[in-house]
N, C-alpha and C positions, 0 to 999 in steps of 0.2 A: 504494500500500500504506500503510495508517495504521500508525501506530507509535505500541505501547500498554506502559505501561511501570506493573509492578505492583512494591511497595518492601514490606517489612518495614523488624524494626531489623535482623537479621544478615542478611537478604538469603537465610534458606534455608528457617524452618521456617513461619510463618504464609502467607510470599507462595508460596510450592508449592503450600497447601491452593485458594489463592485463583488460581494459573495454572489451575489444573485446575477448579475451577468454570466460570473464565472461559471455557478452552477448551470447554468442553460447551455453555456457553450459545453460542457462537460458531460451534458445529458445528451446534446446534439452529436456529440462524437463519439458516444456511446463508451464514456471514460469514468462516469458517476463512477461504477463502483472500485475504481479503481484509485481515487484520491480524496483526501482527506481534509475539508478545509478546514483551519485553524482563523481565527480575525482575533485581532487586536488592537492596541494601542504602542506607537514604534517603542515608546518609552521604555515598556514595558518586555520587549523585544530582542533591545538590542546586544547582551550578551547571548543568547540563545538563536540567533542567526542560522549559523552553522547546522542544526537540528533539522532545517526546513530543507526538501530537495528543490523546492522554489519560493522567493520571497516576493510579492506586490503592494507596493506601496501607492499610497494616492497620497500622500505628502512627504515635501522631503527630508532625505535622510543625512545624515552623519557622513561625512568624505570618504568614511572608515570600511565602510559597508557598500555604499554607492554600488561596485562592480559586482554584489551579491544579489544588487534587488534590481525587480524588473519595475519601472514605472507604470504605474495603473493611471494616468492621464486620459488613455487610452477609453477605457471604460466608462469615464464618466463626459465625455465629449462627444467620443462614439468616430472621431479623427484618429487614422492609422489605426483601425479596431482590428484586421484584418493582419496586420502587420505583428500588433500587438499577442494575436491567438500564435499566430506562427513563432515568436520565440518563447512563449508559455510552452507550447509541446516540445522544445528543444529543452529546454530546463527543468522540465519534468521526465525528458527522455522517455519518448513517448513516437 
């Protein structure tokens, strides 16, 4: 089971819009049962990075980690959404 972990800054209102994208694209590619999503807050997050086989963020992050998380901009604009699912399945290795 991959373990996919999606952050805002409070950990309720941007990363909900972007679980629920995520689940649909995940249901569409017939991947549901195959990952696990995790939502938080980045705060709360950020030593425990490494844990996630993929990280999405809708706010940003720490310089530190930058190269770990994929930007979820995507998802709530709906610009480069397409671009955006394509390197979600590389980093899920998938």
């Amino acid at each position: 089971m991959k373990k996919l972990l999606i952050v805002c800054g409070a950990g309720h209102a941007t990363s909900t819009i972007a679980v629920s994208k995520v689940n649909k694209w995940l249901n569409d590619e017939k991947l549901a049962d195959q990952v696990k999503i995790y939502q938080s807050k980045i705060a709360d997050e950020l030593n425990k990075i490494d844990e996630y086989d993929a990280v999405v963020s809708t706010t940003i992050v720490p310089d530190s980690i930058k190269d770990k998380v994929l930007n979820g901009l995507p998802l709530l604009t709906g610009v480069m959404l397409d671009n955006f699912f394509v390197e979600l399945k590389k980093r899920l290795a998938f």
